[in-house]
N, C-alpha and C positions, 0 to 999 in steps of 0.2 A: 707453731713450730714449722721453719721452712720444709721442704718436702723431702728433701736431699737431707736433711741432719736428720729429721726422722726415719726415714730408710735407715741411715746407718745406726741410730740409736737401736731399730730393730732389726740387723745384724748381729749388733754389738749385744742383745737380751738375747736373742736366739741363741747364737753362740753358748751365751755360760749355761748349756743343759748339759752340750756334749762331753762335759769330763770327767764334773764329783760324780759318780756311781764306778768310774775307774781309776780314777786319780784317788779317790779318798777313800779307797780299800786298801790302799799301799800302807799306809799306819795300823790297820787295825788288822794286819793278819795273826800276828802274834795272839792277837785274841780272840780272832777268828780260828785261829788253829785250834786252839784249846776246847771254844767252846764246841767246835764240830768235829771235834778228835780226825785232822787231817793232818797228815803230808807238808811238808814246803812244795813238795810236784802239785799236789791236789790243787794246794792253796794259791799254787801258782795258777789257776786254770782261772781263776776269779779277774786275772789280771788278760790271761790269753784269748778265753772265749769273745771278751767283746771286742778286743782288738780283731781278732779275724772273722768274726762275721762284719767287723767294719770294712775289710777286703771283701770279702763274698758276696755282701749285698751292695755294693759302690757301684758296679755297673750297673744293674737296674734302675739307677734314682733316674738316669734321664729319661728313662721313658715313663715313671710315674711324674717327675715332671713337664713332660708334655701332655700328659692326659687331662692331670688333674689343677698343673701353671704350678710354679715352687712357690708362692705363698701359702696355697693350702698343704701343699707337700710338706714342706717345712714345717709349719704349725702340727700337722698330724704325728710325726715324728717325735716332734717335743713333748706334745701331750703322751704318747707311746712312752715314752723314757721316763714320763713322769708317775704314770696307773701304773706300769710293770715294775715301776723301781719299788714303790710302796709294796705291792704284793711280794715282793723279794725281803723288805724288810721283815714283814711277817711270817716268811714261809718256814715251816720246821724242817730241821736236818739239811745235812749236807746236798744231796742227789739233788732237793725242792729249791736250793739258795744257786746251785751252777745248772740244773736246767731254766731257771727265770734269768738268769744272766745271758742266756743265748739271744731271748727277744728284746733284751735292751742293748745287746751289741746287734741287730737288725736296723734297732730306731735313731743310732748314733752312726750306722753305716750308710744309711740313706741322707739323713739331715748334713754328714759332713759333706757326700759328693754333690748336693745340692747348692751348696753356699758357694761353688765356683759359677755355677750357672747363674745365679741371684747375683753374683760381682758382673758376672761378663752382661745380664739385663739391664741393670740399674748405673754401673759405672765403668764400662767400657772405655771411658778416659783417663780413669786415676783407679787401675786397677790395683797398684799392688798398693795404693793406701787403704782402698774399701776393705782388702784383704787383709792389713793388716789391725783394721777395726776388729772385724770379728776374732781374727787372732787374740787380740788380746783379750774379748769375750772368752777362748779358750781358753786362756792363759790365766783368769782372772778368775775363772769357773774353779781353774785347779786349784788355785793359789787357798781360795777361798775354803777349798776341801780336804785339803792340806791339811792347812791352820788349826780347823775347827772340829775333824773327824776324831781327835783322841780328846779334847775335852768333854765337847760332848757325848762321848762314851762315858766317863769317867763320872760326868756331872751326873749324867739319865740313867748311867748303871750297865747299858750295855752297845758295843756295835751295831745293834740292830736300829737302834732309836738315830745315832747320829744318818745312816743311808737313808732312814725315813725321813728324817727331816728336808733332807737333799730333794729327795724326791717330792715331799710336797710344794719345795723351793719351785721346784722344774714348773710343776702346774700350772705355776701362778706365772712365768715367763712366757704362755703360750696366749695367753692376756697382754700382755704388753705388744709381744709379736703382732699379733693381728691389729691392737688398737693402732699402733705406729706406721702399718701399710696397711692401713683402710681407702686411702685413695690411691692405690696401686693396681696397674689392670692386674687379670690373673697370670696372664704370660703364657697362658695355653696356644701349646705350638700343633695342634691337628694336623695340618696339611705343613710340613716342612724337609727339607731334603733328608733321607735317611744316612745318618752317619756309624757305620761300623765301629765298635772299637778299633784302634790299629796296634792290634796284637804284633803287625809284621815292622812296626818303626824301630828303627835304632831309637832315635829318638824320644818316643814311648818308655823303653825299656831305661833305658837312661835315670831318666825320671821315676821308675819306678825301682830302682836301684838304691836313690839317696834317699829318696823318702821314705825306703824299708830301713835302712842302717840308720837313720834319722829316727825312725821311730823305735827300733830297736834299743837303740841306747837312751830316750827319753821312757817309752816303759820300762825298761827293766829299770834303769832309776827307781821309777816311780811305784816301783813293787818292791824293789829288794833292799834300796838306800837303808829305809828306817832299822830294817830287822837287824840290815849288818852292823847300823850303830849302836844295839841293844845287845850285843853279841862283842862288842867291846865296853861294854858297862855302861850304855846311855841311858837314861830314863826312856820309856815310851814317846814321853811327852818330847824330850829335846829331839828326840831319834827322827820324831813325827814335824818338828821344828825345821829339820833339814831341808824336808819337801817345801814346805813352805818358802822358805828361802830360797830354792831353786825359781819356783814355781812365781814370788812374786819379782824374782829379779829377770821375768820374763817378758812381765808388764810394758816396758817403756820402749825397750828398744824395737819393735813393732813400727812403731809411728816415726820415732827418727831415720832407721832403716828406709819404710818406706818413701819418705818425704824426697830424703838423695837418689834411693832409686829409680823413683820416676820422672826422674831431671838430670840423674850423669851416675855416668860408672854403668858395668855392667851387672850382669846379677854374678857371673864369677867373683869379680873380686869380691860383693860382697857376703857371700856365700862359703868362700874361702876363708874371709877373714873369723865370721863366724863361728866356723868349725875348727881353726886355731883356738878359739877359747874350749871347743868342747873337750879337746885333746887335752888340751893342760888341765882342764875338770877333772877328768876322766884318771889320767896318769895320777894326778896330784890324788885324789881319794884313795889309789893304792899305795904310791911309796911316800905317802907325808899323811894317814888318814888323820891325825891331829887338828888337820887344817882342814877340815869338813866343810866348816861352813864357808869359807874362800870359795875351795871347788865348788861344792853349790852352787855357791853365788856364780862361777862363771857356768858349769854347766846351763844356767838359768839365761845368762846373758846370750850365749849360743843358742837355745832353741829361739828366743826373742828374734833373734836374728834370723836363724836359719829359715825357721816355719814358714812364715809369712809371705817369704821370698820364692819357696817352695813349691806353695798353693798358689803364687801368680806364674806360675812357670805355662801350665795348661791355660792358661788366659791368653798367654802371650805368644802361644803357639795357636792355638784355635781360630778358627775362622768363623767367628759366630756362635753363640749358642751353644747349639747342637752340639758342635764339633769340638766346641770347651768341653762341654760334659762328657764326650767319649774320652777325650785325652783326660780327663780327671778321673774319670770310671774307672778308667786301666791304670793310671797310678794311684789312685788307693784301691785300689779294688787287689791286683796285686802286691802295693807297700804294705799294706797292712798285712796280707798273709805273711808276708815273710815278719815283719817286725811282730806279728802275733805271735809267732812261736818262745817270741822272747821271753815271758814272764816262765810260763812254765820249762822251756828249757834251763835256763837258769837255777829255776827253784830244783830241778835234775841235776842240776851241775854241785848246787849245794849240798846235796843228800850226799852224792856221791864222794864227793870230797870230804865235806864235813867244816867247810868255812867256804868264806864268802871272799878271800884271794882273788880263786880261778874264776870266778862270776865278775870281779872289778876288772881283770886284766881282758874278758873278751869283750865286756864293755868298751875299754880301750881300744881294743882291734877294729874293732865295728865304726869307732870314731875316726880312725886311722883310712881305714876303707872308705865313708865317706869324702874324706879330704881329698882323697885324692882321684876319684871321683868329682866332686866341685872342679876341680883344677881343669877337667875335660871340656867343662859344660861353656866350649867357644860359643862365638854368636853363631859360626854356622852351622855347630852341631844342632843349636835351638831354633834352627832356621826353619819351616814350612814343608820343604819339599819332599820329608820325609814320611809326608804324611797323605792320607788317600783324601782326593774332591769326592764334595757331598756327594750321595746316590741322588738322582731323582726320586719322590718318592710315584709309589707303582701306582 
């Protein structure tokens, strides 16, 4: 296999770890509630914890990838999501199933802010296609976990067996990883300029803006969609169907996205256009929910779009390496806290209400606020200068 499609086939295997252990809890809370006598808030935490330690530990990856090079960073991670995931399936009671969920939102926070550093080593030429290889690993990961999280509950008897399975899925991915960049150096950067976060960029902040309202309205989807269509007389299984749908109608448009953006257009417009379908998603699941699976389907085609574009943003600002990983630390490092609060505020927002209305309509807001947002993101805003030159290092 050329050297350059293997790299990205192990992108593209790395990638599908980081999602079923979050995405494919979204179908199964209803029976996760039951079975651990919790909350919608509780059970929402299964959806928020790992989202925000995927904030909290995003800054750090670049200095475990300079220590230890992001192919073994990466592989450690995977294998991490995949041992903690299992011990999570087994573990008894509530308290033992959401503190093992903290150190798989660790291994999913370092492995994500890694893959921009792994684009900006490997394809620093066709960044936002490499980007949107592993996207669709994302994308493909969920879609997968979606699908299959309420069967195989149903079939094996309980939610604990389908996350186990997920998880010995994971294992066997950190196998392919390594065999696929076995002739890769390690990319160990010891002596390289020291690059700060830039807490102080407009810029920065920017970025961490859409990718928080970006991710906020793809979790809270991915927690709350199924429950609310079970709560209008779905079965589990169609409710769980919906995700799926989103989730695979995210697949494709990755790669077409990418292909025009790294040949014409800006990333506004396409970024814009994008977040036009999340709106009408979004809108459309509250005042027509009838037409579930449409919205789906477009919500799925906006994150397709949006994601991809997203995670090349810090490529395209960075000055190397290093300087990728800072600007990517700080937008996920902070997107995700904020888009973390999502699952469980929501699942607050439904207790207190008593339906899942006010939970679709701030979804909406969130998509509204993104859009217009994108509409900012000129080329000068995205331009350099906003941002600090490497330190020497001491």
């Amino acid at each position: 296999m050329p050297h350059g499609i293997a790299l990205l086939a192990g992108l593209f295997l790395a990638a599908l770890s980081l999602r079923p252990q979050l995405v494919g809890v979204g179908p199964l809370i209803p029976e996760i509630q039951r079975d651990l006598d919790v909350s919608h808030a509780v059970a929402g935490l299964l959806g928020t914890i790992p989202v925000l330690c995927m904030g909290v530990f995003a800054p750090p990856a670049p200095h475990l990838s300079r220590r230890i090079g992001s192919r073994a960073a990466i592989a450690a991670c995977v294998g991490a999501i995949g041992v903690i995931g299992v011990g999570r399936a087994l573990a008894p009671g509530a308290a033992a199933v959401i503190a093992l969920t903290v150190p798989l939102g660790i291994g999913m926070g370092f492995a994500g802010a890694l893959m921009p550093v792994a684009v900006k080593e490997r394809f620093a030429h066709r960044p936002a296609f490499a980007t949107a290889i592993y996207a669709m690993g994302i994308n493909g990961g969920s879609a997968i976990a979606s699908s299959v999280a309420v069967p195989l509950a149903s079939w094996l008897g309980t939610w604990r067996w389908s996350l186990g399975i997920f998880s010995a899925a994971t294992c066997t991915l950190v196998v392919g990883w390594l065999a696929l960049t076995r002739r890769e150096p390690p990319h160990r950067r010891t002596e390289v300029p020291h690059v700060r976060i830039p807490w102080r960029s407009g810029t920065g902040w920017r970025l961490v803006l859409v990718f928080g309202l970006m991710g906020s309205v793809f979790y809270g989807l991915n927690s709350w969609l199924p429950d609310t269509y079970v709560e209008h007389g779905w079965t589990k299984s169609s409710a769980g169907g919906l995700l799926a749908a989103l989730n695979l109608a995210a697949l494709v448009p990755p790669l077409l996205v990418a292909w025009f953006a790294d040949r014409m257009g800006s990333r506004r417009l396409y970024l814009s256009g994008g977040c036009t379908f999340l709106l009408t998603g979004t809108l459309g699941l509250v005042l027509a929910p009838g037409g579930a699976w449409a919205w789906a389907t477009m919500a799925g085609i906006a994150t397709g779009v949006c994601f991809p574009l997203v995670m090349t943003l810090p490529v395209d600002v960075g000055r190397g390496p290093a300087q990728t990983g800072a600007i990517a630390a700080m937008m996920l490092g902070a997107g995700y806290v904020l888009s973390g609060i999502a699952p469980f505020a929501l699942g607050a927002i439904r207790d207190a209400t008593g339906s899942f209305d006010a939970v679709l309509w701030v979804l909406f807001g969130a998509a509204a606020a993104m859009f217009a947002l994108c509409l900012s993101l000129s080329q000068t805003r995205l331009g350099r200068s906003g941002l600090p030159e490497p330190a020497p290092v001491p």
